[in-house]
LUMKOL-197978 format. One record per atom (N, C-alpha, C): x, y, z. Coordinates in steps of 0.02 Angstrom, whole numbers, padded with zeros to 5 digits, always signed. Layout:
BEGIN
XYZ...
// end
This chain:
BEGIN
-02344+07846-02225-02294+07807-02261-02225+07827-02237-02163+07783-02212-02100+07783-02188-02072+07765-02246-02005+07811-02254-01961+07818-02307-01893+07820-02280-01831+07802-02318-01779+07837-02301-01747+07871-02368-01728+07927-02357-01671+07950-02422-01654+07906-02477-01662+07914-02524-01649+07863-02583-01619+07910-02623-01577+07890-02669-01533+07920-02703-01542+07883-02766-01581+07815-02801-01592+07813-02859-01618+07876-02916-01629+07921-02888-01660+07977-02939-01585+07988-02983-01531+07959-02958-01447+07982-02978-01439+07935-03054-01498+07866-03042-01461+07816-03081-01538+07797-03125-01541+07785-03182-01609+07749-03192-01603+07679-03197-01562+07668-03181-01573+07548-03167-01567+07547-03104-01614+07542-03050-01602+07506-02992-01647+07453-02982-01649+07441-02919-01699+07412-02883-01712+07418-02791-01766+07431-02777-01800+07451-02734-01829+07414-02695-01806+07393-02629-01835+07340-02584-01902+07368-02543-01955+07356-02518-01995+07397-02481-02006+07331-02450-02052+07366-02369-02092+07339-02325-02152+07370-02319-02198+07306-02301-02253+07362-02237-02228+07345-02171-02218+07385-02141-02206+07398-02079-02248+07362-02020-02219+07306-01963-02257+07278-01927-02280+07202-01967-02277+07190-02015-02324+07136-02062-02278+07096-02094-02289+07049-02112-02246+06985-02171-02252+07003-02240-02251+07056-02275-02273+07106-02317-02196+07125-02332-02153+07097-02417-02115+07129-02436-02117+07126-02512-02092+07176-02540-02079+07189-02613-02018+07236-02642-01998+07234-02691-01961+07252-02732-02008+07292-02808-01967+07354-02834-01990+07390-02874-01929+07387-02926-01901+07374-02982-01864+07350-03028-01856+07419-03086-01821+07488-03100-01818+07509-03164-01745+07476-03199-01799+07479-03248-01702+07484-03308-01711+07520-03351-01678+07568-03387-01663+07599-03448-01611+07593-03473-01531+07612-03463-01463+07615-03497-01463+07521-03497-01482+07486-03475-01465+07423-03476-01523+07376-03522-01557+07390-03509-01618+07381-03533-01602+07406-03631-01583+07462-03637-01585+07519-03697-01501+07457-03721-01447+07451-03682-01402+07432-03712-01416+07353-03730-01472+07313-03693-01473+07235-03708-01511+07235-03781-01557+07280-03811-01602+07287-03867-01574+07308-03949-01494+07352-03914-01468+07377-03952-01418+07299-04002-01427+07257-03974-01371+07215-03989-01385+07179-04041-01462+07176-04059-01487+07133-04104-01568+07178-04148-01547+07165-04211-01633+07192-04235-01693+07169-04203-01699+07168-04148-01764+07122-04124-01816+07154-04135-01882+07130-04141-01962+07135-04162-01962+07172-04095-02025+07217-04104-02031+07259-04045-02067+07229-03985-02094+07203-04032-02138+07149-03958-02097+07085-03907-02025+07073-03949-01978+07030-03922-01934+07066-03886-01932+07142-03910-01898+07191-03843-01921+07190-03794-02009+07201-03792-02033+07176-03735-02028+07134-03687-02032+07067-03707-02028+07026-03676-01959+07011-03655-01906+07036-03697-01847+07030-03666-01842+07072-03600-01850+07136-03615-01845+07174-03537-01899+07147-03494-01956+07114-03499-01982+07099-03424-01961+07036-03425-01908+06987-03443-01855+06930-03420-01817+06967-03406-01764+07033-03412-01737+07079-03375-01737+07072-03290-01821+07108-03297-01836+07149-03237-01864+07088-03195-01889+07030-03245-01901+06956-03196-01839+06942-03150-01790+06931-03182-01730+06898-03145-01688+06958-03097-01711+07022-03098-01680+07073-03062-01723+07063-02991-01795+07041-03016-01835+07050-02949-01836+06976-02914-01823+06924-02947-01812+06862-02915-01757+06860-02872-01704+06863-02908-01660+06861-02861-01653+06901-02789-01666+06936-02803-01703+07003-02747-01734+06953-02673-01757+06886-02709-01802+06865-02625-01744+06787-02628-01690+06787-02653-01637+06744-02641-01579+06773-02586-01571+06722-02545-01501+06772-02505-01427+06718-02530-01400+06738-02576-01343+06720-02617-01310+06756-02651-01243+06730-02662-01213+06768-02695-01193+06723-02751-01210+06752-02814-01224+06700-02872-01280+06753-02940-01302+06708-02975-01352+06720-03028-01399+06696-03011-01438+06705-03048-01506+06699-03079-01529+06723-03128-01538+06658-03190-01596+06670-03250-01642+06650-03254-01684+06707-03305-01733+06665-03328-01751+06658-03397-01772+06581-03410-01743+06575-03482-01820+06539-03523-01827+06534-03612-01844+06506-03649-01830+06480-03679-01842+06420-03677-01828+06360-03737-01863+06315-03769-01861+06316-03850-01918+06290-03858-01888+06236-03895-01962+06179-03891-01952+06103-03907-01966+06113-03973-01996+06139-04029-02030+06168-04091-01984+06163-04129-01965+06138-04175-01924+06159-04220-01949+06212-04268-02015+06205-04285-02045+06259-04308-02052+06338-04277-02040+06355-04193-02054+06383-04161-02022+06457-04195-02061+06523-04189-02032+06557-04221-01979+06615-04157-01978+06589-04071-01934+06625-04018-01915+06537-04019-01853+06541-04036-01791+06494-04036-01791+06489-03963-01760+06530-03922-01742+06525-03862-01737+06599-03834-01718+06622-03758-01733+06695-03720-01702+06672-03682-01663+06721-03633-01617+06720-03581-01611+06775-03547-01618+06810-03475-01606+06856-03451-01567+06839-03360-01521+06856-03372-01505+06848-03291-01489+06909-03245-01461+06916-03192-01454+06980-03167-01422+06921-03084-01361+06958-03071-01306+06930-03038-01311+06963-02962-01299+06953-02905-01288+06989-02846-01262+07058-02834-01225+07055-02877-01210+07124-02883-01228+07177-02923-01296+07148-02973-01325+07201-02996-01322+07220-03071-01257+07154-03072-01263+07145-03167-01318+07118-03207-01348+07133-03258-01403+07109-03283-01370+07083-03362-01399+07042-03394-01407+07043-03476-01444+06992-03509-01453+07004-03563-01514+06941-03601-01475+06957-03656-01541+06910-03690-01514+06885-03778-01554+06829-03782-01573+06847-03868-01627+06787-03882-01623+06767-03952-01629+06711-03972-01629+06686-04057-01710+06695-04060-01714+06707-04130-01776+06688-04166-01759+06701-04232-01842+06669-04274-01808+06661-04336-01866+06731-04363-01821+06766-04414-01883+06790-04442-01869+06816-04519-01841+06765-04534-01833+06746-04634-01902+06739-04654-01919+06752-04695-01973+06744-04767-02027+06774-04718-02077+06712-04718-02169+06747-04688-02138+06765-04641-02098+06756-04580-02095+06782-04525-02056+06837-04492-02034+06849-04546-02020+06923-04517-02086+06973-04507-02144+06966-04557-02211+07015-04574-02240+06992-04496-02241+06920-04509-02289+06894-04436-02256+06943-04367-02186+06921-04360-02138+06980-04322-02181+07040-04301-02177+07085-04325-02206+07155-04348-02270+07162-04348-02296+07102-04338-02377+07108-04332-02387+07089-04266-02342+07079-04221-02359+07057-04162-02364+07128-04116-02402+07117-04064-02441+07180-04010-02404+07168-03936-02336+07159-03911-02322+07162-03840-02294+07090-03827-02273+07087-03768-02238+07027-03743-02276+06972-03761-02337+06958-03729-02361+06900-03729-02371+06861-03796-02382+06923-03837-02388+06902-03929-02307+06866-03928-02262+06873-03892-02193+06862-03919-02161+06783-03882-02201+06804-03810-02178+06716-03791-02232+06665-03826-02302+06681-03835-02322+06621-03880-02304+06594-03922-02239+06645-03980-02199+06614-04044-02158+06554-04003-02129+06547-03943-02116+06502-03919-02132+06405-03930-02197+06433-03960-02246+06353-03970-02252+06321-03895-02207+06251-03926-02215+06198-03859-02164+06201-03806-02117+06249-03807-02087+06254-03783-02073+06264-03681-02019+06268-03658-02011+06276-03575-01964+06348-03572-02023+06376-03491-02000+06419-03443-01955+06385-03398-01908+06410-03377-01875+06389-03316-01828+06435-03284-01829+06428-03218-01755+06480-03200-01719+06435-03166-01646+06463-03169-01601+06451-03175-01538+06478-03094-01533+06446-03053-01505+06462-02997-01426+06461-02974-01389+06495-02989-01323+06462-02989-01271+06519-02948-01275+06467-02876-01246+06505-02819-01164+06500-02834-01137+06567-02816-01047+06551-02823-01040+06493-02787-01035+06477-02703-01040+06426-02704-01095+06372-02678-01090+06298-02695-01143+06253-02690-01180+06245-02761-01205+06192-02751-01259+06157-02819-01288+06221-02860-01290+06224-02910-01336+06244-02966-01413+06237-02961-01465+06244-02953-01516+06211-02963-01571+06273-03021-01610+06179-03047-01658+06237-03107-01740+06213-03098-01766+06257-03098-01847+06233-03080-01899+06261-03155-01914+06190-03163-01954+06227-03215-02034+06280-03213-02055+06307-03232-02109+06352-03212-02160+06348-03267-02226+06299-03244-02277+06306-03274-02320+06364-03308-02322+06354-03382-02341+06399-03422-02440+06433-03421-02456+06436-03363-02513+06437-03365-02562+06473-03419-02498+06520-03442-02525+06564-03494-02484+06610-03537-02511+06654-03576-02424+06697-03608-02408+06750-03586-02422+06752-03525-02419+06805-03465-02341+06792-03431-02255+06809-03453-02229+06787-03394-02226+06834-03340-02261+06866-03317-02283+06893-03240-02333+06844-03190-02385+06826-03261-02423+06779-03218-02399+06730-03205-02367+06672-03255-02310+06624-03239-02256+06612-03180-02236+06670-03177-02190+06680-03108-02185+06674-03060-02273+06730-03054-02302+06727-02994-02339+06657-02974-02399+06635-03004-02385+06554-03007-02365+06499-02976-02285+06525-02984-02233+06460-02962-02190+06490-02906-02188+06550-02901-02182+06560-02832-02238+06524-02781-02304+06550-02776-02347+06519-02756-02356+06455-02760-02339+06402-02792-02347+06325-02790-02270+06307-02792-02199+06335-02801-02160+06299-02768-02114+06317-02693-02107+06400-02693-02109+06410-02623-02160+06436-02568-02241+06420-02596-02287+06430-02537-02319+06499-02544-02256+06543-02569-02275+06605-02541-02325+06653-02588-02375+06668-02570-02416+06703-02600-02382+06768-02621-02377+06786-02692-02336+06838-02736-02382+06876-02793-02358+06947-02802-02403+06973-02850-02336+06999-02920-02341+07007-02971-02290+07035-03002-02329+07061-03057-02295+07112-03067-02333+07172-03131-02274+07190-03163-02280+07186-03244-02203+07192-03261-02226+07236-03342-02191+07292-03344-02205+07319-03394-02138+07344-03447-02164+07356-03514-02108+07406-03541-02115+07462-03595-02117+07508-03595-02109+07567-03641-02046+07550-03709-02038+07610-03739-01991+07630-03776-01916+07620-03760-01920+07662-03711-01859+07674-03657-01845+07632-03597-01889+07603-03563-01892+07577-03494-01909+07504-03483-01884+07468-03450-01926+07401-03427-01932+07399-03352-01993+07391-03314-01996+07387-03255-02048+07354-03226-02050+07326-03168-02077+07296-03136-02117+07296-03069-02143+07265-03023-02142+07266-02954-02171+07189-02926-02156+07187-02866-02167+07106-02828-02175+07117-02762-02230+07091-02756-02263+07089-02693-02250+07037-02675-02229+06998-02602-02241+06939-02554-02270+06940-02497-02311+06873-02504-02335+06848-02424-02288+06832-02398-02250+06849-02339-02207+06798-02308-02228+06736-02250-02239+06698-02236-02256+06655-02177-02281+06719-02109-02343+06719-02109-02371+06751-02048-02386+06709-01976-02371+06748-01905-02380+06737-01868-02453+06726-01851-02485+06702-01797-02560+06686-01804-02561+06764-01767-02509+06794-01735-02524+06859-01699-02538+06912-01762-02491+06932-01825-02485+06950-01887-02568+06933-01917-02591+06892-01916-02647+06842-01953-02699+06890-01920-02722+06894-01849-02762+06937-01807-02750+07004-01820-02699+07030-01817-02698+07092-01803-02708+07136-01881-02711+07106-01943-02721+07126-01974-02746+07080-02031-02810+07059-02028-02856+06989-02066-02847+07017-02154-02847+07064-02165-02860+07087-02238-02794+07116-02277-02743+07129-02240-02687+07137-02253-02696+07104-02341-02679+07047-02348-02660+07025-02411-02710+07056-02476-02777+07037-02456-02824+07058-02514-02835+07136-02512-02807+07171-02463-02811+07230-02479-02757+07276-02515-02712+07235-02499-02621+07248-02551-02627+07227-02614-02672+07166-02641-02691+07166-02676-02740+07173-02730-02782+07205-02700-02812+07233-02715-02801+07311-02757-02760+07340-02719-02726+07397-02724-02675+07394-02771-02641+07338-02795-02578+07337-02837-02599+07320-02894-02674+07282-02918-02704+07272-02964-02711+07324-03000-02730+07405-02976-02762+07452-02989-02666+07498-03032-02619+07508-03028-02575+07480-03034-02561+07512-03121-02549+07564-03152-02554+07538-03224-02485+07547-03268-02460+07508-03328-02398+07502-03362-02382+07559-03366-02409+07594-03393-02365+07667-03376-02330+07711-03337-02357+07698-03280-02349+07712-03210-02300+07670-03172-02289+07593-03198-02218+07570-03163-02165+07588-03227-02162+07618-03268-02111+07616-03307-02096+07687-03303-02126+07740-03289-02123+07807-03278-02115+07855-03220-02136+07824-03154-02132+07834-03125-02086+07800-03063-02036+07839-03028-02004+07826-02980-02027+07770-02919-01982+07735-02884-02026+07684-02835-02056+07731-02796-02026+07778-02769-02073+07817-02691-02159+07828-02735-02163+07858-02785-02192+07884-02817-02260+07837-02802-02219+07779-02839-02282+07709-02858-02296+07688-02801-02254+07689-02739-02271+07641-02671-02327+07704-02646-02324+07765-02647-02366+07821-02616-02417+07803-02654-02422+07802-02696-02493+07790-02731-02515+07725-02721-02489+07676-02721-02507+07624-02698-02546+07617-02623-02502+07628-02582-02480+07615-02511-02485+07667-02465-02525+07739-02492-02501+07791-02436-02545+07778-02371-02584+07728-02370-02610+07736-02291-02579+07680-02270-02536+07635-02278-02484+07584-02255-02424+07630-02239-02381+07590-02200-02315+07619-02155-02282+07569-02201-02257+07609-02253-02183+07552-02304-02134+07606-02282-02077+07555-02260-02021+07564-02255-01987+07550-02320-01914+07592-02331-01899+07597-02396-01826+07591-02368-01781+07529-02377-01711+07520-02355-01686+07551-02436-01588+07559-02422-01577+07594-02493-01569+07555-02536-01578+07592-02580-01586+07537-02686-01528+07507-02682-01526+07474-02733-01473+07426-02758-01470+07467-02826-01415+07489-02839-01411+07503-02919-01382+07441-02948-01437+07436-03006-01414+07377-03052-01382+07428-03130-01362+07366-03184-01307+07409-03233-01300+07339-03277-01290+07354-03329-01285+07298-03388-01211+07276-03366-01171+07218-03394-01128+07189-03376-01116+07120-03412-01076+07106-03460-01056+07035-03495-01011+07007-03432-00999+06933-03454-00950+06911-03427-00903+06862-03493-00905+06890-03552-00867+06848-03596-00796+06891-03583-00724+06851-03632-00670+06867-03597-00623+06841-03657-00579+06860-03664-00535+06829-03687-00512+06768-03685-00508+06755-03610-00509+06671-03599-00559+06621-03605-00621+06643-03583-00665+06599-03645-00657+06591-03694-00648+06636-03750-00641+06630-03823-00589+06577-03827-00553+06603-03813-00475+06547-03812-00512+06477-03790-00535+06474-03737-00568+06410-03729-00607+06382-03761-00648+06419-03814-00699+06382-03847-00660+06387-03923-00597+06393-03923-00576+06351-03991-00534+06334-03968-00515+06327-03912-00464+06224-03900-00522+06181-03885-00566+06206-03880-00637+06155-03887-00614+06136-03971-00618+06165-04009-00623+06149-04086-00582+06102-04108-00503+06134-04058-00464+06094-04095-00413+06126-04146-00364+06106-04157-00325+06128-04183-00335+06164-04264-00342+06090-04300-00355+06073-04357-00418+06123-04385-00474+06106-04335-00521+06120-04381-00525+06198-04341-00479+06226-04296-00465+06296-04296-00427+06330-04369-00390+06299-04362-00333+06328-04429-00376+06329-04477-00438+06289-04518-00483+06283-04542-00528+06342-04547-00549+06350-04504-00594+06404-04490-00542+06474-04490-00503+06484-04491-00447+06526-04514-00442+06545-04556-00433+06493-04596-00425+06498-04696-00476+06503-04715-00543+06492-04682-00603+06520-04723-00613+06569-04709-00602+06600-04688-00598+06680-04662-00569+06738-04645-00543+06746-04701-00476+06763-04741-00422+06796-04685-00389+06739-04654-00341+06735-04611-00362+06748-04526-00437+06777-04501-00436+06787-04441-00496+06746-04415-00514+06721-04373-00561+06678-04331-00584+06729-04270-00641+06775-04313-00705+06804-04249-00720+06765-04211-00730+06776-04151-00785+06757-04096-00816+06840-04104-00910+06832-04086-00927+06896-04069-00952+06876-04006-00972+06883-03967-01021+06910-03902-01074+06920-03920-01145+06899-03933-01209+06903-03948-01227+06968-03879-01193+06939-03819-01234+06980-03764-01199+07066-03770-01132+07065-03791-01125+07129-03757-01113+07164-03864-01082+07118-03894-01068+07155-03967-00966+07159-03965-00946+07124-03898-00880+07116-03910-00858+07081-03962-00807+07083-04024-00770+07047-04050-00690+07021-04006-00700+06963-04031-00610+06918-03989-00588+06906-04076-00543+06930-04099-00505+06905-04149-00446+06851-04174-00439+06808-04187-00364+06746-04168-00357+06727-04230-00286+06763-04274-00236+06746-04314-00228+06677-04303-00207+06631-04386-00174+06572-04361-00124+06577-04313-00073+06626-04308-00028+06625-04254-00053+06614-04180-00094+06646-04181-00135+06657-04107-00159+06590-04101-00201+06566-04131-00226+06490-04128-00174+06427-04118-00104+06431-04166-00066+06416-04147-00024+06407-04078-00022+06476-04061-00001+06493-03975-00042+06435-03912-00098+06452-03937-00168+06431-03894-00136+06371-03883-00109+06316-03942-00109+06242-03928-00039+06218-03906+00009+06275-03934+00093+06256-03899+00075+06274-03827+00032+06317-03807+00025+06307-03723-00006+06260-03686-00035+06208-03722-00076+06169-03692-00014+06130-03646
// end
């Protein structure tokens, strides 16, 4: 097994690109903790919806990973249900390594107990109902684009992988786990093989996968990438280029806020003023920022228009 110096042991959120060496054979290994630990902190969520929030985390940390852009990527839930008891889910993670989520659900009267009775992620996207997977592509510059991703099951690792496989071709494995502390992942790809690649090594794929099956949640959330690729991979030649440290990161602002009450409007700003005994919160669901605006301030907002 070929390595180079890695220095994630410094940080616990990165991500980890690997090869096999010689082959169309690439993957990525995904931890989060401080980001992961700060997106959970923001809301009472059910433990099984922590779950599933950090592997939409560590989904969109490792997707983007086989994009060459500079931009986002989410991946999101939304459900058609009005009854549905996961409203909606969101996790993105940016080029440079910013990550964050956030999710509605309801869990007044029976459903908070139902909540609490649930066992892990998959218990948490089925509250979803009838609802849609989709991610979400949005390059700094050029078109936006969003693809939706067939729900084959309440697996979103299996889902993922899936639609990698039926919308870009490429045969993909993804294992996505989370602890207490940790959410992490890993992703295997076929890339387009040569017929020389195809010969020289016929079993390549079913034997990587074979091997990554074996693979267990504890072990990607606990253990370091060199760690997991050696155990995986030690009679393969993986090359190990350096991590990417990833890190939690909002992008709300002052000037949004301001923008989303000249959305409102004057009137029914000043409004929302006086019901609230003189100041107009905005909070930040994602990071827990408050923006505060006095009628004066609201006032200001519209003599500048």
């Amino acid at each position: 097994m070929t390595t180079t110096t890695q220095d994630y042991q410094a940080s616990s959120d990165y991500r980890q690109r690997f090869f096999i060496e010689n082959s169309a054979v690439r993957g990525d290994i995904v931890q989060l903790d401080k980001a992961y630990q700060t997106v959970i902190a923001q809301k009472n969520y059910p433990a099984a919806l922590k779950a599933l929030l950090g592997e939409m985390l560590v989904s969109a940390s490792l997707l983007i990973s086989t994009l060459k852009i500079d931009g986002k990527l989410s991946v999101q839930l939304q459900s058609t249900d009005e009854k549905a008891r996961l409203t909606w889910a969101m996790a993105e993670c940016d080029h440079t390594g910013a990550v964050r989520a956030l999710a509605g659900f309801d869990d007044t009267g029976d459903n908070a107990s139902l909540w609490r009775s649930l066992d892990g992620s998959d218990e948490a996207f089925a509250q979803l109902g009838a609802g849609v997977l989709f991610i979400s592509i949005h390059p700094d510059k050029g078109e936006a684009y969003q693809g939706i991703v067939e729900r084959i099951s309440d697996s979103l690792a299996e889902c993922l992988a899936h639609y990698q496989k039926q919308s870009a071709q490429i045969p993909t494995l993804i294992k996505l786990a989370t602890s207490d502390t940790t959410a992490a992942g890993v992703l295997v790809q076929l890339l387009p093989q040569t017929q020389a690649d195809k010969e020289a090594d016929p079993d390549l794929w079913n034997r990587l996968t074979a091997l990554t099956d074996t693979l267990k949640p504890e072990e990607i959330t606990d253990l370091p990438a060199a760690e997991i690729l050696y155990r995986l991979y030690h009679e393969e030649q993986v090359v190990l280029p350096e991590a990417t440290l990833l890190h939690f990161a909002c992008t709300c602002s002052v000037q949004k806020s301001e923008g989303a009450i000249i959305q409102l409007g004057l009137d029914e700003a000043k409004q929302v003023v006086a019901a609230h005994d003189g100041v107009l919160v905005l909070d930040c669901g994602f990071c827990g920022q408050q923006y505060r605006f006095d009628e004066a301030a609201v006032e200001r907002l519209f003599a500048d228009e």
